[in-house]
N, C-alpha and C positions, 0 to 999 in steps of 0.2 A: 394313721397312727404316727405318735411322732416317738422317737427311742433318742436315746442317751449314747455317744461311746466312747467312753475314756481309752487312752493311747492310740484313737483311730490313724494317726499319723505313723506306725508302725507297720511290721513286716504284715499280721496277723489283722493288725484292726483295719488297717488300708485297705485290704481284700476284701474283708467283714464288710465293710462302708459300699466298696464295688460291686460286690454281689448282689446287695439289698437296694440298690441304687437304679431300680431300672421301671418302668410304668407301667407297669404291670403288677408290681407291689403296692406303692401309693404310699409311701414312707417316707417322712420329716425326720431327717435325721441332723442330729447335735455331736458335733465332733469335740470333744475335748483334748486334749493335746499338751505335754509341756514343751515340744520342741528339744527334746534330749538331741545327743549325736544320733542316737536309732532312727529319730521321727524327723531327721533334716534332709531326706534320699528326697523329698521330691516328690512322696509315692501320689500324694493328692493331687496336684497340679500335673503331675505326670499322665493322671488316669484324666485329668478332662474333668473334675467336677466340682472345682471353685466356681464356675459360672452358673452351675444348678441350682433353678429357684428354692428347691427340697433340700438341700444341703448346705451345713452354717459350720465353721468353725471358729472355735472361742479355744486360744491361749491360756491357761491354766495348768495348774499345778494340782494334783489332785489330793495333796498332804495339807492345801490352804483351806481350813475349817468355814471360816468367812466366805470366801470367794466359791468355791463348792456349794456351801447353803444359797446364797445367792442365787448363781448359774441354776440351779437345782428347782429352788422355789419360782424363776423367772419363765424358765423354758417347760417345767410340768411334763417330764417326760412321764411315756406309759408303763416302758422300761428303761431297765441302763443295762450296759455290758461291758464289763470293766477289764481290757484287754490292758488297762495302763502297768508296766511293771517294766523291770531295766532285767534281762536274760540273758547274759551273757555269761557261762560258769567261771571264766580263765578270770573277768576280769571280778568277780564277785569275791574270786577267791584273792584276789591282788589286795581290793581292799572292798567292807562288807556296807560300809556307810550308804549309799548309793541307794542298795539293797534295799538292805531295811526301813530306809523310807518311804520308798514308795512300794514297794512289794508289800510291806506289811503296814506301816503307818499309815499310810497313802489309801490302802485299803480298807481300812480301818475309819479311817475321817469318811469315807465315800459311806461305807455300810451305816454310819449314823445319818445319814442325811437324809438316805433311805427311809429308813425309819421314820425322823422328824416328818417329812413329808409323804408317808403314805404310799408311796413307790410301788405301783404294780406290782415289779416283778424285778429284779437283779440277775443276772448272770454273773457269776464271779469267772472265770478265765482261768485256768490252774495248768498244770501239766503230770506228765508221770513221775517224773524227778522226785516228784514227794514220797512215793513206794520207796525209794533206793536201789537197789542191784539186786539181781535174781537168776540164779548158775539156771535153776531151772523152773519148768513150767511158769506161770502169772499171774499177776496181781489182780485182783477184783476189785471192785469198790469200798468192800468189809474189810480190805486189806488193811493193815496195821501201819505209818508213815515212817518209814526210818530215811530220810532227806541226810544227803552226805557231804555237802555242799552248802557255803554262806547261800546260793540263790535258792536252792532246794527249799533250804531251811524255809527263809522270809515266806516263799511260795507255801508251804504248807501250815508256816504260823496264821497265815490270813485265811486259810480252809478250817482251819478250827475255831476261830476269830468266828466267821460265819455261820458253821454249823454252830455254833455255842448258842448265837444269835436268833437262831431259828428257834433251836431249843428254848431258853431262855423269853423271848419276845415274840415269836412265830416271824421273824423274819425272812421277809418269800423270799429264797435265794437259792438258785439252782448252780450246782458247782459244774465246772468242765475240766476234766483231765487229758489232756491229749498225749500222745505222740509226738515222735520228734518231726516237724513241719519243715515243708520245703515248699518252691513256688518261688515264683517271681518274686521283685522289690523285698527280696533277704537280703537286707545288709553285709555286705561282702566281709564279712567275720566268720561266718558260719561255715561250717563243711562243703557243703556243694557250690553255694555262691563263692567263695576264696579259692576251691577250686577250680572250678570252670573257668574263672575270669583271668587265674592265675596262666593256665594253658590257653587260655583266648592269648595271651600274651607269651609265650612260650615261655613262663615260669615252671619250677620245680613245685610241686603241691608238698605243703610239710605235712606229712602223717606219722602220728605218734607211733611209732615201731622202735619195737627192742627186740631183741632175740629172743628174750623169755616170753614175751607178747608182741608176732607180728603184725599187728591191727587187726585182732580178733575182737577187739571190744565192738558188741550187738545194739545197733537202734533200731528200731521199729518207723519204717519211714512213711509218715502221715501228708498227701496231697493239702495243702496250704485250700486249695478249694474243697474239697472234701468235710476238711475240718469248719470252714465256715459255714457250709451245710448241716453239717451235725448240731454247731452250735445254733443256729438258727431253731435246725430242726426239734430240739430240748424244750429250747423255750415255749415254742407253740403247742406241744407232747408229753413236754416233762412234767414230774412233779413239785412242786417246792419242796426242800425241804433235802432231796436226792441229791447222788454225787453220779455224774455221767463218765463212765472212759471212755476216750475216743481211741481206739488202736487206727495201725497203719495197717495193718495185714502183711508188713512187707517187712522182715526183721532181716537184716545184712551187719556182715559184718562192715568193716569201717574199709579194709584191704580188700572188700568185695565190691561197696560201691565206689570206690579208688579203681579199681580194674575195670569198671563197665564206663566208666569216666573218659579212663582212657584208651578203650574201644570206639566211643563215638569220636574221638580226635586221633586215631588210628595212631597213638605213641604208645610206647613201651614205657616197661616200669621203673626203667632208667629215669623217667619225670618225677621218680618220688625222692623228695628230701627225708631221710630218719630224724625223728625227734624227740626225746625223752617225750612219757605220757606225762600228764598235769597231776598235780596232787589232789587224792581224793577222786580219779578219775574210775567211775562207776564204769563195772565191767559190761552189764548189761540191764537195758530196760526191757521188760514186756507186761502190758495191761489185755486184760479183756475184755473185748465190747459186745457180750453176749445183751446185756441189760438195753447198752444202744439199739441193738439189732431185734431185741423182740420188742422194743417199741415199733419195727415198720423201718428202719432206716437201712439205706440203701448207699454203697460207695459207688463214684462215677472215674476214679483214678488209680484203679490197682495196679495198673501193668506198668512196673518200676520203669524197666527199660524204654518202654518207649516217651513215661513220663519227663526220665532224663535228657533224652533228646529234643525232647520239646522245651525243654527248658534250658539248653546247652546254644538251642536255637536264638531262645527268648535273650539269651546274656549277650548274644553276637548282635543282636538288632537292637538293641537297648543299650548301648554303650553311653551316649548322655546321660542315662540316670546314676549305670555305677563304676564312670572312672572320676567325677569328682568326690565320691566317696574314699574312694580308695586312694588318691592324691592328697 
């Protein structure tokens, strides 16, 4: 079988690429890539598998209509899985251009190519962000999309884009919502990688605390291999046409996984910097993955704590990959 994966070169698609990359699959796999600041960590050449007869990466832009048709009509994948998108909320909200090119435009050029050439099957790649904030109980898949956030937005403008397309053309495309991801080769932006690396280094972690909200705000933490499981597990399960949650089973607050952070580095909470929250900063995510789970699927990384550690582990012995990140 050979597949397609747009932004392989990132936190999410890198893993995606590694998991499916082993001989016991039997997978040709097509990495597409534009080499943003996300996709320059290394994560490919770090894992060992530039040298892999089964494994190609091609340079592209996934907004270039041309060069997508191309790549598209040359390589004849059986599927694609479009991890390609820029996710970072602080900087979406700084400025939203970025965005919406490739979250939405970007996705949009990809899902007509599809089409033109007959495409198995699609993945689109999404997240919970597109729900919005929820005081209480959770989103289902029927759920209604209120996105609070330029990245949100793009992210759920290209889920309707899709489902319209299915509707509209019978466009095979199976959606993914996940959880908030963690796991290796995360670009040291994010909550846990910026932390850990921060205290690898005996920095202060900046966590958004105010008195009225001491880092109460709720994510849902979804295992980075987990989720490539799930997504995997959809396509070869799912139906065209459906939207999958991916939940984490692990909902913490932000000051909760800040304190088990700094339990495995046995500091106190004297490490924490206070820092106005962001604007538009969603108080809490939660999706349900009953739909995932009465398909047969099964997590292999729930137990937070000791996830952390293993990954607190993974940041001290992988120093090559993210201090010239963060340099």
């Amino acid at each position: 079988m050979k597949i397609m994966v747009t932004g392989g070169n990132g936190f999410i698609g890198s893993n995606f690429i590694r998991f499916l990359l082993h001989p016991e699959t039997n997978i040709q796999i097509i990495n597409i890539d534009n080499c943003t600041y996300a996709g320059k960590g290394n994560n490919i050449g770090h894992m060992q598998l530039n040298a892999l007869q089964n494994y190609k990466s091609i340079k592209a832009d996934i907004q270039n209509m041309e060069l997508m048709d191309y790549v598209v009509k040359t390589e004849n994948p059986e599927m694609i899985f479009n991890f390609a998108a820029e996710s970072h909320v602080d900087r979406s909200i700084e400025s939203s251009d970025s965005f919406e090119r490739t979250n939405f435009l970007g996705a949009c050029t990809l899902f007509k190519v599809v089409m033109k050439y007959k495409i198995k099957k699609i993945i689109h790649i999404s997240t919970d962000e597109v729900y919005g904030s929820i005081s209480g109980g959770s989103f289902d898949e029927s759920s209604a999309l209120h996105p609070s956030n330029p990245y949100a937005v793009t992210k759920a403008a290209a889920d309707l884009m899709a489902q319209t397309f299915f509707t509209s053309f019978h466009f095979p495309v199976i959606v993914t919502r996940s959880a908030n991801n963690y796991g290796p080769y995360q670009f040291p932006e994010k909550l846990l990688p910026l932390f850990i690396t921060n205290l690898i280094d005996n920095k202060k972690v900046p966590l958004m605390y105010t008195d009225e909200n001491p880092g109460l705000n709720v994510r849902d933490w979804l295992h980075v291999d987990d989720n490539c499981r799930a997504i995997w597990f959809v396509a070869n399960k799912g139906k065209v046409g459906e939207v999958y949650n991916i939940g984490g089973e692990n909902e913490k607050t932000n000051i909760e996984i800040t304190r088990k952070l700094l339990k495995v580095f046995n500091l106190g909470e004297d490490m924490i910097e206070k820092v106005p929250h962001r604007k538009a900063h969603d108080f809490r995510y939660s999706i349900t993955n009953d739909k995932l789970k009465n398909l047969g699927f099964t997590y292999l990384h729930l137990d937070l704590e000791e996830e952390i550690k293993n990954l607190v582990h993974w940041y001290k012995n992988n120093q090559d990959w993210w201090r010239p990140l963060k340099s």
